[in-house]
Every structure is written in structure tokens, then in C-alpha cells.
TIDO-823132 format. One record per residue: residue in three letters; x, y negated, z of N, C-alpha, C, CB in turn. Coordinates in pm, whole numbers, plus 50000, padded with zeros to 5 digits. Atoms other than C-alpha are relative to their C-alpha. Glycine has a CB too. Layout:
REM TIDO-823132
AlaXYZXYZXYZXYZ/...
REM end
This chain:
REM TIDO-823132
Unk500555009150100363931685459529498525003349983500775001349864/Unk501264992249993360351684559489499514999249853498874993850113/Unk499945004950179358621685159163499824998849915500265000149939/Unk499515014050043358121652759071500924996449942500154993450071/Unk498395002250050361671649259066500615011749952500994995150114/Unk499644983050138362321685658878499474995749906499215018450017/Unk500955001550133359841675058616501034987149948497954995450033/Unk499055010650068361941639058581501115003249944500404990950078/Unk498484998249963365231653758613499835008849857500625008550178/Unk500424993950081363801677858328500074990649868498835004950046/Unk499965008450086362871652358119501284995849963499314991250033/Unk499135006750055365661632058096501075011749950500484989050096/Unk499234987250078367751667658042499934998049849499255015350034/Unk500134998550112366191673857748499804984049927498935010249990/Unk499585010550067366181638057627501394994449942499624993050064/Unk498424997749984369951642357701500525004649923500475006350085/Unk500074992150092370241673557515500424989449839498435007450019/Unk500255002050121368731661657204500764983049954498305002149990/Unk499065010650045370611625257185501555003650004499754987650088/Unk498414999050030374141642657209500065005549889500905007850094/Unk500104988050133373051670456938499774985149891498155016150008/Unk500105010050104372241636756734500914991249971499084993450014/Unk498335005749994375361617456785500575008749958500754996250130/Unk499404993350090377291645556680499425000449860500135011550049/Unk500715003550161375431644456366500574990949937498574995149992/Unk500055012850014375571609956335501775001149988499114990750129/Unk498354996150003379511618156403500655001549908500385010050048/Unk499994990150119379531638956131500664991649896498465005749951/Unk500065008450069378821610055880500474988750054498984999649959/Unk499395010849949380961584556064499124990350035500884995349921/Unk500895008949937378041568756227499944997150130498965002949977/Unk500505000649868377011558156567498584995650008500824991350079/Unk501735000349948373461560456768499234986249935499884998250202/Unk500365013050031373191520956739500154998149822501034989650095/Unk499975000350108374141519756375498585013049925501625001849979/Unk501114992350003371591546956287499224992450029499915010450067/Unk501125008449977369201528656458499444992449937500084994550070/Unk500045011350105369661497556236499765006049888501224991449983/Unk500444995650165369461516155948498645000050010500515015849936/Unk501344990449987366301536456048499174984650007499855013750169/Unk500815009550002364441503656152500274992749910499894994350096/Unk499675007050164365921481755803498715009549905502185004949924/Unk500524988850093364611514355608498014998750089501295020650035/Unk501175002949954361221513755777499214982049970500305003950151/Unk500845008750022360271477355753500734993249802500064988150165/Unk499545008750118362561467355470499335011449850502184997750010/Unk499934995150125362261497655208498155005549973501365013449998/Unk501534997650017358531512955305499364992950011499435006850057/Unk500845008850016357141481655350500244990049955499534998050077/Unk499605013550066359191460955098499734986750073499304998949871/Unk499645011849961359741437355310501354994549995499644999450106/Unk498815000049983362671417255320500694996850144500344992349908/Unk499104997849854364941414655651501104997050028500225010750038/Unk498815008749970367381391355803500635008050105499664984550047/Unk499224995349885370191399556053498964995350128501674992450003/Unk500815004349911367791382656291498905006550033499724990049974/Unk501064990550014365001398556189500395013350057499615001449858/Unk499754988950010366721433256248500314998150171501065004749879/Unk499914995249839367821421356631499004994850067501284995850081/Unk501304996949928364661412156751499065010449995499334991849982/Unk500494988650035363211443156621500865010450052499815000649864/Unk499344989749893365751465556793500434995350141501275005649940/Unk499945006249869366361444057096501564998349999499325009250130/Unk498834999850014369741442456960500524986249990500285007949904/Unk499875015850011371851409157045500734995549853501014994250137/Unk499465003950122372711388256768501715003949969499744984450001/Unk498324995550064376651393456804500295015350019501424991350096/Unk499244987449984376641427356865498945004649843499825010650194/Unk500694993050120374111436256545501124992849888498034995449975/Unk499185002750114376501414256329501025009050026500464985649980/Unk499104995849991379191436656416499585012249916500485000050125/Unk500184988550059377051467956336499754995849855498915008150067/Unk500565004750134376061449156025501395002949864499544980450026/Unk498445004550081379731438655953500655021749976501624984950180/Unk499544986750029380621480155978499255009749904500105006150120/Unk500284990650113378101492055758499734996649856498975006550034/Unk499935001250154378551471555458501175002550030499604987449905/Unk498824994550095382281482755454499765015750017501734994950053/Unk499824983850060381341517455449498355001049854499675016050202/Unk500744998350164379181505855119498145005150066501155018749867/Unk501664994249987375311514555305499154990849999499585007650125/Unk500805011950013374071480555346501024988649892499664993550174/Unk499755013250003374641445455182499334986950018500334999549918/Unk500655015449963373951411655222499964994049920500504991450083/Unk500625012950083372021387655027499634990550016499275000249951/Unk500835017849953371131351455014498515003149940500864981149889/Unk501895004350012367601343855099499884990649893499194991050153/Unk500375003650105366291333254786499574983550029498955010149951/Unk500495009349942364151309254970500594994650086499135002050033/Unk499115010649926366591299155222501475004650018499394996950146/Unk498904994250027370241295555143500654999350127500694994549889/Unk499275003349858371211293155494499925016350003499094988550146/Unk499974988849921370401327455559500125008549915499005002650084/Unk499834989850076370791363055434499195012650029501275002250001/Unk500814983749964368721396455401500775010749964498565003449917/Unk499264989550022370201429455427499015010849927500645004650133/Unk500754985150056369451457655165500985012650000499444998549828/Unk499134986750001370601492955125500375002449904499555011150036/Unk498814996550155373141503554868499165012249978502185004550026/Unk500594989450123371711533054667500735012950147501104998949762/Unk499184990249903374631556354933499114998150163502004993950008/Unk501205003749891372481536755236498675007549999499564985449981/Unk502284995950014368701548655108500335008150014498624999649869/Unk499954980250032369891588655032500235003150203502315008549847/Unk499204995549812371721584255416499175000550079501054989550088/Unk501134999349891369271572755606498735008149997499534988050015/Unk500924991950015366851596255447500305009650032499545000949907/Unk499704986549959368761623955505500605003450093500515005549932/Unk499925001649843369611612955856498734997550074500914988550037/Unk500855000649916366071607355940499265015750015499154988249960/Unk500284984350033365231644555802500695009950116500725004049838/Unk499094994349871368121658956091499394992450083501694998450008/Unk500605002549879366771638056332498455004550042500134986850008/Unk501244991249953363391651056306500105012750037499085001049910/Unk500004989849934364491684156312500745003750128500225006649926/Unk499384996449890366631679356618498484996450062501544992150048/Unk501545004849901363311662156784499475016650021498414987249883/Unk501214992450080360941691856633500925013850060499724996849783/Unk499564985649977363601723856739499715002350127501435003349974/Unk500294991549853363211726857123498365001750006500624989950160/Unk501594997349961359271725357097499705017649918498734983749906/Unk500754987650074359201759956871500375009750137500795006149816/Unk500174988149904360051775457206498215001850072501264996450138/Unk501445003249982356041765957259499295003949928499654989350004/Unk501064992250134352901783057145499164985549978498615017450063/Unk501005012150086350221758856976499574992150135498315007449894/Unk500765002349866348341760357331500614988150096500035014150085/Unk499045013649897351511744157550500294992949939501305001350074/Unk499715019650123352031717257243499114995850037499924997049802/Unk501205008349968348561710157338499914985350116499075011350054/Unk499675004149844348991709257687500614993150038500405006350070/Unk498985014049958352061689557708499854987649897501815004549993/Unk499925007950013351201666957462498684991750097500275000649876/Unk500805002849922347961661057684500584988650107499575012250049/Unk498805001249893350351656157972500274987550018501315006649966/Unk498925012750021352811629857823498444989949968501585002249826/Unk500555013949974349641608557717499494995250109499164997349930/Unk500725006749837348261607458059501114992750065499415013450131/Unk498495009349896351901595458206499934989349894502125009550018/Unk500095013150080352071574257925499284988550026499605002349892/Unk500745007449957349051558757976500104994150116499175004249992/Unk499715005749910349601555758325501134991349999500005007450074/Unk498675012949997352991535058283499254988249948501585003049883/Unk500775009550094351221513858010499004992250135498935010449853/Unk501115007249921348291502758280500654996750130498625009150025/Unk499675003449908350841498858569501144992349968500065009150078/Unk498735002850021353211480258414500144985650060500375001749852/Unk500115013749957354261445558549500324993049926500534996350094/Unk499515008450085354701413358376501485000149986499554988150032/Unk498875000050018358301416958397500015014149925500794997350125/Unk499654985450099358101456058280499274996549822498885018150095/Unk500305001550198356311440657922500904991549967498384992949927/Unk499195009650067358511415657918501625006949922500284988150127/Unk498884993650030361511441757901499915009849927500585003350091/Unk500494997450094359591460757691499795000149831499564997850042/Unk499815007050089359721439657459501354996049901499574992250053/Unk498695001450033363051437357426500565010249943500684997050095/Unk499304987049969364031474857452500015008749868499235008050124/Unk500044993750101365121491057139498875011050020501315004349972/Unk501064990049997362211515057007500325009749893498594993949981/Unk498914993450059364271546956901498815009649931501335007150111/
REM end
């Protein structure tokens, strides 16, 4: 292997890693990855930026399809974290808010998920945080400037975890 492909194979490890250690979590509290998700992005545009937020709204913003987000929708108002409201302004539709048990959850599921993120880097001094974050923006960047009209287009789509 050369490595290119050690450094990838690396990556996705530890990307690996740290999304099973978070599912179990998520486990924990009878959640799943995708449900989490929905919360975390609701709680982000709906509660810190009082906005309000339709089922629609919530699957173009996670790239999530309409019948599969009503499902996650439909599972987390019966465990009491979200509900659904009629749009004031339009009775056709409905915005989802968080039950009082919803806001504490997702706060104190986004708090574990940072520290799962945030624990494998303390094996790093200040210097290699530097260094690798250096690193990742140069690959970054490079994807970003090579990307093809079809890679923004899917982009676009692709839940942003």
C-alpha cells in the first residue's frame, strides 16, 4: 500500500472509530445517527436562529428525502422531543419545535458529540493540531477547486454532519 492510500485508509478509520463511539451514545438514549442529525440541524436553525422550520425545510437541509424524514419526524414526536405545528401563515403546512425533553437532549447530545470529536486529538501537542489542521485545509481546498459540476451538485444534497 503506498501512502496515499495509508493516509486514506487512516482517515476513514478514525472517522469510523468516532461514528460508532457516537451511535452507541446515541443508543444509549434510544436514538439513531439520522435522528440526531435532525435534531442537531432543527436546533441550529430553528432554536439559535429562531427560525421557524418545516418538515421540508429540515430535508433539504440534511439532504434527507421527504418520506424517509417524515418517518424520523413521525419517531421523534412519540418519544415527546419534537412537535408539530400549523404554520400560522400557512395552514397547509406545519413547523416542527422541540418539547422542553427535545432542547435539554439535543444539548446534551451535542456536548458528547463534541467530546467524542475533541478526544482522539489530545493524543497531539499544540504543534501537530497545527500541522494537521494546516494539512486538512490544503486537501480541502484542493477538493473544493477540483470539484466537478456533478461533485457540487451532490454536494448539495449530502447531509452536512
Amino acid at each position: 500500500m503506498d501512502l496515499r492510500q495509508e493516509v486514506v485508509e487512516l482517515i476513514f478509520k478514525v472517522a469510523k472509530r468516532g461514528k460508532l463511539k457516537l451511535n452507541r451514545r446515541l443508543a444509549q438514549r434510544g436514538l439513531t445517527l439520522p435522528q440526531y442529525f435532525v435534531m442537531k440541524v432543527l436546533y441550529e436553525r430553528a432554536h439559535k436562529e429562531k427560525r421557524t422550520i418545516s418538515p421540508a425545510d429540515l430535508s433539504a437541509l440534511t439532504g434527507i428525502s421527504r418520506s424517509t424524514m417524515t418517518g424520523i419526524i413521525d419517531r421523534l414526536e412519540k418519544n415527546r422531543l419534537i412537535e408539530r405545528k400549523q404554520n400560522p401563515q400557512d395552514r397547509r403546512s406545519q413547523n416542527i419545535i422541540f418539547t422542553e425533553k427535545g432542547r435539554k437532549l439535543v444539548q446534551e447530545l451535542g456536548l458528547i458529540a463534541d467530546e467524542i470529536r475533541n478526544e482522539p486529538l489530545r493524543a497531539l501537542s499544540e504543534e501537530q493540531l497545527l500541522n494537521l489542521r494546516e494539512d486538512l485545509v490544503l486537501i480541502e481546498s484542493y477538493l473544493k477547486d477540483h470539484e466537478t459540476e456533478e461533485n457540487r451538485h451532490l454536494k448539495s444534497e449530502e447531509p452536512k454532519c
